[in-house]
LOLUM-706145 format. One line per 8 residues: number of its first residue (from 1); their letters; for each residue x, y, z of N, C-alpha, C, O. Coordinates in Angstrom, 1 decimal, padded with zeros to 4 digits. Atoms other than C-alpha are relative to their C-alpha. Example, Ala and Ser with C-alpha at 12.3 -4.5 7.8 and 13.67 -1.06 7.14 Angstrom:
2
1> as> 000.9 -001.2 000.0 012.3 -004.5 007.8 000.9 001.2 000.0 001.9 001.2 000.7; -000.9 -001.1 000.0 013.7 -001.1 007.1 -000.8 001.1 000.8 -000.3 002.2 000.9
This chain:
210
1> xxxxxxxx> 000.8 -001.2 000.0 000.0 000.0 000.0 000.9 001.3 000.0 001.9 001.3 000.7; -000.8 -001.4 -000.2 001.3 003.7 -000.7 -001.1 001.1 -000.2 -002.1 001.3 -000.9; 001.0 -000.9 -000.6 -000.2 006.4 001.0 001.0 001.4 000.1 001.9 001.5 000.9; -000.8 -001.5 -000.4 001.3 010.2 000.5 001.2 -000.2 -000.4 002.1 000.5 000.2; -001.5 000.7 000.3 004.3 008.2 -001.6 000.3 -000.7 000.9 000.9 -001.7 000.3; -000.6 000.9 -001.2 005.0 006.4 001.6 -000.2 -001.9 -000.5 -001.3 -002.3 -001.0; 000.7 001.5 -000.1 004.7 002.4 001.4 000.0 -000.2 001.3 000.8 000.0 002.2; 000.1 000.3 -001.3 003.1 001.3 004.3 -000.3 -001.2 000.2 -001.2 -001.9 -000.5
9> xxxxxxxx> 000.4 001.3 -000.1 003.2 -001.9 006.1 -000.7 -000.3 001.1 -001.1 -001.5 001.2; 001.3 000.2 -001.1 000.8 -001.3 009.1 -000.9 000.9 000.3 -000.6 002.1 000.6; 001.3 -000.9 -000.2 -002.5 000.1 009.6 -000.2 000.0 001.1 000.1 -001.1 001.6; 000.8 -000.2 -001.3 -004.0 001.1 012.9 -001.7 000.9 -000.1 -002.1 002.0 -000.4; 001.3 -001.3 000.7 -007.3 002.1 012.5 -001.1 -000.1 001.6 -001.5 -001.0 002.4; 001.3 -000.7 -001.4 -009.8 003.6 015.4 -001.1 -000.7 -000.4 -001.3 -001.0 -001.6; 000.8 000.9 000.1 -013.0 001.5 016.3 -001.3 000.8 -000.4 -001.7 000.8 -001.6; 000.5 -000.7 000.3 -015.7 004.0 016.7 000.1 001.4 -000.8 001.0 002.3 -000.6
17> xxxxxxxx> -000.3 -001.2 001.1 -016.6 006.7 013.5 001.1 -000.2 -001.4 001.3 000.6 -002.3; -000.7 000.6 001.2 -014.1 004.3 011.3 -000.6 -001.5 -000.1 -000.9 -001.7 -001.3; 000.3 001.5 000.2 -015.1 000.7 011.5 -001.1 -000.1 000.9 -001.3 -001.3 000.8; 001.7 000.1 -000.5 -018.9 001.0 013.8 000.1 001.9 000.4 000.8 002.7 000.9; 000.7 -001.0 -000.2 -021.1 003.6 013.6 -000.6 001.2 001.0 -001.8 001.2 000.8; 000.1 -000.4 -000.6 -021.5 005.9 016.0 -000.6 001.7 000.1 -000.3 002.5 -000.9; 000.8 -001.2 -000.3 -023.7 009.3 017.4 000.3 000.7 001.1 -000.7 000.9 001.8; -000.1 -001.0 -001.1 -022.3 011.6 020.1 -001.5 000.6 000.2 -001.9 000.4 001.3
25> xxxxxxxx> 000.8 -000.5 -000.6 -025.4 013.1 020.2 -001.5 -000.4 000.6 -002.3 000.2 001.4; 000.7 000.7 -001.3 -027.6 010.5 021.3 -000.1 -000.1 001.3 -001.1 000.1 001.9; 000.0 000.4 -001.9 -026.3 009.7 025.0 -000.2 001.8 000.0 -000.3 002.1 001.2; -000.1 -001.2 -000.5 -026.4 013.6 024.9 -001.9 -000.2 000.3 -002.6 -000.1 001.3; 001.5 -000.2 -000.3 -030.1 013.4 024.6 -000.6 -001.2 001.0 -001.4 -001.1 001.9; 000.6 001.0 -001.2 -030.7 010.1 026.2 000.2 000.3 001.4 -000.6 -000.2 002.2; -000.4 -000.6 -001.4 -029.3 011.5 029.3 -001.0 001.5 000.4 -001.6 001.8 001.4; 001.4 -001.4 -000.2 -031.6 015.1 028.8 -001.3 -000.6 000.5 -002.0 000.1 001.2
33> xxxxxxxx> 001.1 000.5 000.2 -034.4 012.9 028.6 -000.4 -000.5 001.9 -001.3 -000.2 002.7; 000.0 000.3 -001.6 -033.4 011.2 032.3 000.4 001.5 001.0 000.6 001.4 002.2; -000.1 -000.7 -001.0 -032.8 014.6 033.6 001.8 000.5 000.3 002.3 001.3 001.1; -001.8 -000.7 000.0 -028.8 015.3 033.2 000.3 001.3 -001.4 000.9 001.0 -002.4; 000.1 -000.6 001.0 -029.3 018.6 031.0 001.8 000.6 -000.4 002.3 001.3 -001.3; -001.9 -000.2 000.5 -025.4 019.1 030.9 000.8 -000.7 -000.7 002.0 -000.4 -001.1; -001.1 001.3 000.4 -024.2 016.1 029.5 000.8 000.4 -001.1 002.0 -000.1 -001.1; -001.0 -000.1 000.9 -022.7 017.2 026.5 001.0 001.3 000.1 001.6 001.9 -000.8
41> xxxxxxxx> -001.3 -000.5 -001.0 -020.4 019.2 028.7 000.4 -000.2 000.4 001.3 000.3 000.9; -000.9 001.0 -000.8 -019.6 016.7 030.1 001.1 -001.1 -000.7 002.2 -001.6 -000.5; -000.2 001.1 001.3 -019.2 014.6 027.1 000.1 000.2 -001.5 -001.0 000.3 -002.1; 000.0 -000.3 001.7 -018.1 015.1 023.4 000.7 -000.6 -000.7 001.4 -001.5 -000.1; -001.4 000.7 000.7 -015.8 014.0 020.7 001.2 000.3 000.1 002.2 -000.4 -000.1; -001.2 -001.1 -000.4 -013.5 016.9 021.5 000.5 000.0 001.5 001.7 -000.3 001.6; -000.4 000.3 -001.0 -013.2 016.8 025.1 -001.0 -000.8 001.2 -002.2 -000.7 000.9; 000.7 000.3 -001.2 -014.7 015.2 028.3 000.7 000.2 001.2 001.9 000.5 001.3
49> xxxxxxxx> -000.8 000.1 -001.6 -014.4 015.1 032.1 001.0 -000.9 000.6 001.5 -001.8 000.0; -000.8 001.0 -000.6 -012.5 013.6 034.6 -000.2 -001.3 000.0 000.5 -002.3 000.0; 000.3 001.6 -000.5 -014.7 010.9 035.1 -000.2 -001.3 -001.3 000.1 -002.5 -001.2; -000.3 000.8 001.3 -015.0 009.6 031.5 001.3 -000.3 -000.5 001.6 -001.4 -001.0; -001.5 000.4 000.2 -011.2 010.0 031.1 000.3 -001.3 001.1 000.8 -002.4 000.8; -000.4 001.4 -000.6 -010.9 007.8 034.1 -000.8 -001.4 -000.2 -000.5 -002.5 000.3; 000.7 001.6 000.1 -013.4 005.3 033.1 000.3 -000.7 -001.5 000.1 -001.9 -001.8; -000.7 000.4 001.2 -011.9 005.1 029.7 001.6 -000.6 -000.2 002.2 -001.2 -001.1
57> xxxxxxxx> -001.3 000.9 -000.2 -008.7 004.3 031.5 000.6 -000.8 001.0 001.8 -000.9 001.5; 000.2 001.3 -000.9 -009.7 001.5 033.6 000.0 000.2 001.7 -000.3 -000.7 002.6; -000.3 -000.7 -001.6 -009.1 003.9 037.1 -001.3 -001.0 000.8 -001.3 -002.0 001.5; 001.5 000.6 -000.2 -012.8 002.9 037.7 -001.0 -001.1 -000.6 -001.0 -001.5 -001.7; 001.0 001.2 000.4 -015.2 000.2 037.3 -001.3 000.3 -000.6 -001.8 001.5 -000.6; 001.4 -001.2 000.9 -018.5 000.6 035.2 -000.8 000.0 001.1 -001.6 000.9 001.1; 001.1 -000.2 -001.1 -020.4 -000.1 038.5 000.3 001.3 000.8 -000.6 001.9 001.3; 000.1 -001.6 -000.7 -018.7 003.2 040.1 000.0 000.7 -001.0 -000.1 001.9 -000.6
65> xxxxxxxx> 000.5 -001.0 000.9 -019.1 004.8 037.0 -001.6 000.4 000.1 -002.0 001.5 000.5; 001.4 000.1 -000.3 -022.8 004.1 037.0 -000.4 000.8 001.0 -000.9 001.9 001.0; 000.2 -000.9 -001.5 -023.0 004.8 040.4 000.4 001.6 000.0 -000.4 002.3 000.6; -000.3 -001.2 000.0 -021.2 008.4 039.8 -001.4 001.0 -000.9 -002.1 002.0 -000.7; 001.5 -000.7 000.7 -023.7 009.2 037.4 -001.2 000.3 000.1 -001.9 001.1 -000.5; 001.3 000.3 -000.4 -026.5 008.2 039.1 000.0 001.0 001.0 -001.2 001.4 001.2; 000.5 -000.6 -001.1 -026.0 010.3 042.1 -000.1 001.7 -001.1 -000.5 002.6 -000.4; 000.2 -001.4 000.4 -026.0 013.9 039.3 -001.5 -000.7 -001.1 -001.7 -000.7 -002.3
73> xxxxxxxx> 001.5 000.4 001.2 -029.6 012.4 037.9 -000.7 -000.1 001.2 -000.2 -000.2 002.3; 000.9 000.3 -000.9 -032.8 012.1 039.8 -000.3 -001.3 000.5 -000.5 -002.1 -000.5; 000.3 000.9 -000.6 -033.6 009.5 042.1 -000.5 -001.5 -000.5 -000.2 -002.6 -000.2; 001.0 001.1 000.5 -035.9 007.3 040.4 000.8 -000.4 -001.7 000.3 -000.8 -002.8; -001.1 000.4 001.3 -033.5 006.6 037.5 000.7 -000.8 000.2 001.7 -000.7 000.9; -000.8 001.3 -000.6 -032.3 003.3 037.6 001.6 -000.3 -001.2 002.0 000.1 -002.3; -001.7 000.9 000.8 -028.7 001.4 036.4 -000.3 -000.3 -001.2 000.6 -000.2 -002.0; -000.5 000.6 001.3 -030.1 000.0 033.3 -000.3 001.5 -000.8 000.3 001.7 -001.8
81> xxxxxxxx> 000.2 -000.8 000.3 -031.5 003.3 032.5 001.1 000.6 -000.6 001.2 001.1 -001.7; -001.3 -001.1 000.2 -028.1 004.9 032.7 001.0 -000.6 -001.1 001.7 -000.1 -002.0; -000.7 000.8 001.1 -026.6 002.0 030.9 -000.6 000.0 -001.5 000.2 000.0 -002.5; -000.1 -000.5 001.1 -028.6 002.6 028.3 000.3 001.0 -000.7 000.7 001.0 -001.9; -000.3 -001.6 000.5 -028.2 006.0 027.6 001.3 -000.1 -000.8 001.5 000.0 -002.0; -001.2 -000.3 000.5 -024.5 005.8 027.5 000.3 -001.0 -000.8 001.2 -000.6 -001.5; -000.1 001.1 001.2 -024.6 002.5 025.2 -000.9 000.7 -000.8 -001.3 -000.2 -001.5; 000.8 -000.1 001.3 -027.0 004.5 022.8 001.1 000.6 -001.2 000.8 000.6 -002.4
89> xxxxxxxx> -000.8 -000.7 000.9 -024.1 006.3 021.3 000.5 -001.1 -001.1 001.1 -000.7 -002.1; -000.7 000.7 001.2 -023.3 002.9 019.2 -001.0 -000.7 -000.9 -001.9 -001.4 -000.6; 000.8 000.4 001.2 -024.8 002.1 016.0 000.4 -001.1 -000.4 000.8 -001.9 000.4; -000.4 001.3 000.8 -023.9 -000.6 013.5 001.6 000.2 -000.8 002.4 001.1 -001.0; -000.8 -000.1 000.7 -021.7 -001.6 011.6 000.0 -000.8 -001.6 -000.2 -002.0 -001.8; 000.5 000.6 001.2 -021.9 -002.2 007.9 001.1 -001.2 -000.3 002.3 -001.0 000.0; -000.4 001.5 000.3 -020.8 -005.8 006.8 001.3 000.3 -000.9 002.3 -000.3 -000.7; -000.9 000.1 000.9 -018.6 -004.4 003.7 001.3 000.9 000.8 002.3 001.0 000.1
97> xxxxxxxx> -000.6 -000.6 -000.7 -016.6 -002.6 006.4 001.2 -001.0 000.6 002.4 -000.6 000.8; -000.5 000.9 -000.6 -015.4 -006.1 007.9 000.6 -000.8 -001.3 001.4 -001.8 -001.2; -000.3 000.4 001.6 -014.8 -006.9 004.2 001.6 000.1 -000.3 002.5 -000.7 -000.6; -001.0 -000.7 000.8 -012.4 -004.4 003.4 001.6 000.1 001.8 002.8 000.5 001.7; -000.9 000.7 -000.9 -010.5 -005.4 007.0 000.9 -001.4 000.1 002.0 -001.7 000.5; -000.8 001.4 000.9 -009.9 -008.7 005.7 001.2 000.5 -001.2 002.3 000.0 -001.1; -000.5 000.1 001.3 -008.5 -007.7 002.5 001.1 001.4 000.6 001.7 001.8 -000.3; -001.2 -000.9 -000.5 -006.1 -004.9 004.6 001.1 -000.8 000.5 002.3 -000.6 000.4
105> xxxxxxxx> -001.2 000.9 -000.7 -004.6 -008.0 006.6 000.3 -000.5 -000.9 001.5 -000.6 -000.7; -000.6 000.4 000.7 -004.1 -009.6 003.5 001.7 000.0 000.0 002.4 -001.0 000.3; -001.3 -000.7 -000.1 -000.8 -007.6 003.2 000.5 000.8 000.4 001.2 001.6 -000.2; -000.2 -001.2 -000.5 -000.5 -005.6 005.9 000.0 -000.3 001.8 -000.9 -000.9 002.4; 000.7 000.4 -001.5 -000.2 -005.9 009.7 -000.8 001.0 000.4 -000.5 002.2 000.1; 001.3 -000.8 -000.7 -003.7 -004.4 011.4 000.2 -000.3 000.7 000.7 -001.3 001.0; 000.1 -000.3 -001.4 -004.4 -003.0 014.5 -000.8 000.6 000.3 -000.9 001.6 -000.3; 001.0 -000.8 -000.7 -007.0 -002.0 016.5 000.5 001.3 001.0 001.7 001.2 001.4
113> xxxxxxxx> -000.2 -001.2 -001.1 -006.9 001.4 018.9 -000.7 001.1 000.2 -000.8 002.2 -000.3; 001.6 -000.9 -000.6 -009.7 002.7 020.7 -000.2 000.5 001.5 000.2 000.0 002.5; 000.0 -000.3 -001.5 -010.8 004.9 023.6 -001.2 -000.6 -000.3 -002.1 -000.4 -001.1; 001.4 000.9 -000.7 -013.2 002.6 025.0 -000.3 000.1 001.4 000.2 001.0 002.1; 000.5 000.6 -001.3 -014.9 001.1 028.2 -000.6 -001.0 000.0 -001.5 -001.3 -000.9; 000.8 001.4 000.2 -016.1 -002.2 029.1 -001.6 000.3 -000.2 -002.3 -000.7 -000.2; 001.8 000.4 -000.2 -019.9 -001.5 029.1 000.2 000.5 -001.8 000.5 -000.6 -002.2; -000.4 -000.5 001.4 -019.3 000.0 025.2 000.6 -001.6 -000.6 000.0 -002.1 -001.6
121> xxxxxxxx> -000.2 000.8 000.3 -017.6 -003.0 024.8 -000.8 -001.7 000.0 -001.1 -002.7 -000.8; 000.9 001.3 -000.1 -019.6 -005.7 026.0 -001.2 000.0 -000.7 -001.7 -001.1 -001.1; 001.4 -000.5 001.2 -022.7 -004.1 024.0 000.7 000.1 -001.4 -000.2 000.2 -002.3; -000.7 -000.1 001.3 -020.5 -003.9 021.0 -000.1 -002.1 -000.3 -000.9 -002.7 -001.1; -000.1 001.1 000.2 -019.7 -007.7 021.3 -001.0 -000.5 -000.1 -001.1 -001.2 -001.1; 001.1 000.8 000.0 -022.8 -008.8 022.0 -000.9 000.4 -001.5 -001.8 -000.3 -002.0; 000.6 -000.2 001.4 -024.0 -006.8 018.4 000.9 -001.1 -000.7 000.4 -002.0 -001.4; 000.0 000.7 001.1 -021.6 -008.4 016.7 -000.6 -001.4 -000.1 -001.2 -001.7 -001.1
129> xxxxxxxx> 000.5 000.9 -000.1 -022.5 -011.7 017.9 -001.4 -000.4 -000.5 -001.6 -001.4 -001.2; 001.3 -000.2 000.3 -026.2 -011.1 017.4 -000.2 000.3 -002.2 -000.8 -000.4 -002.9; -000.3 -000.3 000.8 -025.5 -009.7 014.3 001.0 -000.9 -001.5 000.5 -000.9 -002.6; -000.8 000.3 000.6 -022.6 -011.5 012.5 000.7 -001.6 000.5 001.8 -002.0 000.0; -000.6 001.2 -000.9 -021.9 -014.8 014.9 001.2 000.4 000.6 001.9 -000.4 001.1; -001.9 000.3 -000.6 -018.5 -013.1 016.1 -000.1 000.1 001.4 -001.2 000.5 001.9; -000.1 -000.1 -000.9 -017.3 -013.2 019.3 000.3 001.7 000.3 -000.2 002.4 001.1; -000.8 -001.6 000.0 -015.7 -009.9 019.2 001.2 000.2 -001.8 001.3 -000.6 -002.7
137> xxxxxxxx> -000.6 -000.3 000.9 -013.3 -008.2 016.5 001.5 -000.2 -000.5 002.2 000.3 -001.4; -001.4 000.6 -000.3 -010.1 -010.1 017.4 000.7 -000.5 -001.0 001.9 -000.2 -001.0; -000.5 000.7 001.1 -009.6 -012.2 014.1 000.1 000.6 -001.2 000.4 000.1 -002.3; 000.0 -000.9 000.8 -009.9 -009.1 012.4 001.8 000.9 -000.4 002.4 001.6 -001.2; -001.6 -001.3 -000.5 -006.3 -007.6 014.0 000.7 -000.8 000.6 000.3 -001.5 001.6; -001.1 000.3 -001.2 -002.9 -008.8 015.1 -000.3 -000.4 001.4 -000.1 -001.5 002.0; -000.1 -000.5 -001.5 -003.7 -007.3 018.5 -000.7 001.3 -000.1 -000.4 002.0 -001.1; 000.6 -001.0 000.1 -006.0 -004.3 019.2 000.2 000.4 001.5 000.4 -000.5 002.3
145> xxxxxxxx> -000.2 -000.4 -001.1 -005.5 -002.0 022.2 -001.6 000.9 000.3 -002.3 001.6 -000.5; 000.9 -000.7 -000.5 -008.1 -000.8 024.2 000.2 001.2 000.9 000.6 000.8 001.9; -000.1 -000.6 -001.1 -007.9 002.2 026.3 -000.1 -000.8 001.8 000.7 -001.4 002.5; 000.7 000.7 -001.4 -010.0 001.1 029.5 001.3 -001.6 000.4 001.7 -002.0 001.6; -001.0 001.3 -000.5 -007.3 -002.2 029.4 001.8 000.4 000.2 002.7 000.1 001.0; -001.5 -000.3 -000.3 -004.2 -000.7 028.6 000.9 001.3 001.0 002.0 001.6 001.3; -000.6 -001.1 -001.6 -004.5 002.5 031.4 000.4 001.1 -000.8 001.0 002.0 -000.2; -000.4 -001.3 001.2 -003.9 005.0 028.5 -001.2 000.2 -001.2 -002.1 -000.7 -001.6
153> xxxxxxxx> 001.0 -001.0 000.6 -005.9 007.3 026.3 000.5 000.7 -001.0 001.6 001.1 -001.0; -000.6 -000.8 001.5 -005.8 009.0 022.6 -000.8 001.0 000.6 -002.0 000.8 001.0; -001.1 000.3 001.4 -004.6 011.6 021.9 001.0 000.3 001.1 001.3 001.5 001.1; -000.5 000.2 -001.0 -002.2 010.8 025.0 001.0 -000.6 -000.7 000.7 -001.7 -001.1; -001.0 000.4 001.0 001.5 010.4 023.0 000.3 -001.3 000.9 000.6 -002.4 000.3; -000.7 001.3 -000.3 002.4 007.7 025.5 -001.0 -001.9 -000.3 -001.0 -003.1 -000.1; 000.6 001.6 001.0 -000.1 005.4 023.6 000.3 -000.2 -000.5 000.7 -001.3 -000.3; -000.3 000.4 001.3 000.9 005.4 020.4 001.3 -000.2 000.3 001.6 -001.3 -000.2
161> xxxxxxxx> -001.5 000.6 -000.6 004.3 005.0 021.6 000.2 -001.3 000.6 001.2 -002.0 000.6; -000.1 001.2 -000.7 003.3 002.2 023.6 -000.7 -001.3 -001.1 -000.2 -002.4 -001.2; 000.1 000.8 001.8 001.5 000.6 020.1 001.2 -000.1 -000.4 001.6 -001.3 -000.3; -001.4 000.2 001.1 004.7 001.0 018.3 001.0 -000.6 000.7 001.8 -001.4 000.1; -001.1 001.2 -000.7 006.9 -000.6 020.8 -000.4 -001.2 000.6 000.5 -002.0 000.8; 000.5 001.3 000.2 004.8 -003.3 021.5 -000.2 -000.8 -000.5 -000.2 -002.0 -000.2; -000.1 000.7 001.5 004.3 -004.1 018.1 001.1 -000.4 -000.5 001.2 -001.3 -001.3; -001.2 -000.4 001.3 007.6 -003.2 016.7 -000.3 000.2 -001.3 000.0 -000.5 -002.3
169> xxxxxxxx> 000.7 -000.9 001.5 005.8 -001.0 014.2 001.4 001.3 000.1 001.9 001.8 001.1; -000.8 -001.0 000.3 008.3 001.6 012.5 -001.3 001.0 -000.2 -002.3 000.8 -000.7; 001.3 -000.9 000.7 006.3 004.7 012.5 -000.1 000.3 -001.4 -001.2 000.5 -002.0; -000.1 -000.9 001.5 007.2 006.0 009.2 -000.9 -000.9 -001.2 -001.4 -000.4 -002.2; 000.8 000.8 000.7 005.4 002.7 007.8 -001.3 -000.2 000.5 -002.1 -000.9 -000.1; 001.5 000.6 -000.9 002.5 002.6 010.2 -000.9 001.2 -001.2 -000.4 002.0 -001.9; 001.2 -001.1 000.1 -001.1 004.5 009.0 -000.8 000.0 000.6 -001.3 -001.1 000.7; 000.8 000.2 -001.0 -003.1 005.2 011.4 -001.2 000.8 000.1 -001.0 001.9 000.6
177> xxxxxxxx> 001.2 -000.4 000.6 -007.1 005.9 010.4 -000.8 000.4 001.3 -001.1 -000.5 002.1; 000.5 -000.7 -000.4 -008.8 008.2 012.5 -001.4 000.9 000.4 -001.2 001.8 -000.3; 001.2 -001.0 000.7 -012.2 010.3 012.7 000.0 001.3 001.2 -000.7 002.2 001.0; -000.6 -001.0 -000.1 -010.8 012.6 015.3 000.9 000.5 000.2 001.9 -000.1 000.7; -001.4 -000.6 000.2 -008.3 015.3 015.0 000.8 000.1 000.4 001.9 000.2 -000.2; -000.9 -000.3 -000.9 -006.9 015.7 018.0 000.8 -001.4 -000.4 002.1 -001.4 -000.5; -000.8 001.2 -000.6 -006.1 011.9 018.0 000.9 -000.5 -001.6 001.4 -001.7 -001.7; -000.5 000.1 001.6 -004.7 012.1 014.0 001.3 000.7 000.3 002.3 000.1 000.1
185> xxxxxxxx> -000.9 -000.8 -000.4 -002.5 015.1 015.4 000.9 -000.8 000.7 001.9 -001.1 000.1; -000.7 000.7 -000.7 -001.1 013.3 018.0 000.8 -001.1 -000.6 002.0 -001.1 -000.3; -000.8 001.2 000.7 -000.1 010.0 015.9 000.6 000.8 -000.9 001.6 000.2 -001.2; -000.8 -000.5 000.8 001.4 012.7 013.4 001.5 000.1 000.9 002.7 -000.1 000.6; -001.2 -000.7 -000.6 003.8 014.0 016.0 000.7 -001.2 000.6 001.7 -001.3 001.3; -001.1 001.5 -001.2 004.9 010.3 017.2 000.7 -000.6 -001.7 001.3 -001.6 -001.8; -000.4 000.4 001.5 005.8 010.1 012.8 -000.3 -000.8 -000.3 000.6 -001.6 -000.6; 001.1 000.7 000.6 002.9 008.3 012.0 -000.8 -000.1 -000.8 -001.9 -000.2 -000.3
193> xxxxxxxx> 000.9 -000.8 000.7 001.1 009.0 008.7 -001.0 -000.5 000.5 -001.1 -001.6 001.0; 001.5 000.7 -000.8 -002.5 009.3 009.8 -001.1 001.2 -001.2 -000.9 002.2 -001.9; 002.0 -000.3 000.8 -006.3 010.0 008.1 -000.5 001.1 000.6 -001.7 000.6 000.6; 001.6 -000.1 -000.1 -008.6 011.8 009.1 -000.8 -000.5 -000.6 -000.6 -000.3 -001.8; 000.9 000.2 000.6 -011.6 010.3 008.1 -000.9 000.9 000.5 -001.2 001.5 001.6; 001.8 -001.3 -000.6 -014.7 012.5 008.1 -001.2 -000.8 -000.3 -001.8 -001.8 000.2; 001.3 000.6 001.0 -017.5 011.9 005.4 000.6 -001.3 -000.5 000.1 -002.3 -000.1; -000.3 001.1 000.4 -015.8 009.4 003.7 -000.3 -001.3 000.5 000.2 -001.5 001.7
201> xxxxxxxx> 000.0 001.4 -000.7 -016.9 005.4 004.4 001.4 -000.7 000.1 002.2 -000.3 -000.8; -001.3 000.8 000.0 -013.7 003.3 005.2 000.8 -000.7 -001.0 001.9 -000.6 -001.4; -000.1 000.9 001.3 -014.0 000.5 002.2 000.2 001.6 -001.0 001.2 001.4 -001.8; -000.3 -000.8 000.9 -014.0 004.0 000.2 001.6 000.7 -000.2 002.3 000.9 -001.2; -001.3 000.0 000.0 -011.0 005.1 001.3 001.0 -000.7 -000.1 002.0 -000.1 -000.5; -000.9 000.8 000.3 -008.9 002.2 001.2 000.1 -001.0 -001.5 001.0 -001.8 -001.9; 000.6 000.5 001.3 -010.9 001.2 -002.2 001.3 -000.5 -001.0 001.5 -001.6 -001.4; -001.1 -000.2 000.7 -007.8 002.0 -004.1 001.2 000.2 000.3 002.0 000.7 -000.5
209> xx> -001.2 -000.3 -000.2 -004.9 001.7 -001.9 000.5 -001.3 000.1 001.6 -001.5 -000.3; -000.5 000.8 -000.4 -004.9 -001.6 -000.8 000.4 -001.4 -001.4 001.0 -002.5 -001.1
């Protein structure tokens, strides 16, 4: 694959907004709806709080997450309530998506790297399963890092640092697919060509590279 003249021999591509579908502004409303009219001050694609940084890097458990949340909502607002809210943010994922992941590992080492959390995660799994029989997205990638598992956060340089020496990925060959800036920026400055994706679908952009 050559990307920007470069040949590249490893992809890293972000989970949610590149490979499943995803809506920031759902949990914003699902949370309005239970009575937290702040939430997307609390919560966005650009920045969040302390408490989502720490639950995205395993500090916390989703039961004291829950519980944190629960005590800035009204009373009568239960656990699965809250769990759903914040699981509404994930949509689908289209089939030709998982397509064009195959035919990347063909000739290429892939990688997953996502700011996650287990309750995102375990509702993710359980779509695909539902969905597609998988267990999860494992046989998709080498090795995929999670935030919430590995105690680090994009666009936090001592991730992608800790990707590339764990792998033994050269940066200068990595690409690493994106849908926000900050966390494109970041992998640029560790000398990593990287994407933005915006509008564009995934399979469209790699249509012709791979």
């Amino acid at each position: 694959m050559i990307y920007q003249g470069q040949h590249i021999a490893n992809i890293i591509f972000d989970l949610g907004g590149v490979i499943l579908n995803i809506d920031y502004q759902l949990p914003v409303k699902a949370f309005e709806r239970l009575g937290l009219e702040d939430f997307q001050q609390k919560f966005s694609q650009a920045r969040q709080q302390a408490l989502f940084d720490d639950y995205e890097k395993g500090k916390i458990s989703s039961s004291a997450f829950v519980q944190q949340l629960k005590t800035q909502l009204p009373p009568e607002v239960t656990e699965e309530q809250i769990i759903d809210a914040w699981n509404s943010i994930l949509l689908d994922l289209p089939e030709e998506r998982l397509f064009i992941l195959e035919k990347a590992a063909l000739n290429h080492r892939t990688f997953l790297l996502s700011n996650t959390n287990d309750l995102h995660i375990r509702s993710f799994n359980n779509y695909l399963k539902s969905t597609f029989g998988l267990d999860s997205l494992a046989g998709y990638f080498e090795k995929y890092y999670y935030s919430y598992q590995v105690g680090m956060r994009k666009p936090d340089i001592v991730i992608f640092e800790h990707v590339l020496n764990d792998a033994g990925l050269d940066a200068a060959t990595t690409l690493f697919i994106d849908d926000s800036i900050q966390h494109v920026m970041a992998a640029r400055s560790c000398g990593m060509l990287s994407h933005h994706l915006q509008k564009e679908d995934l399979p469209v952009f790699l249509a012709d590279k791979l």
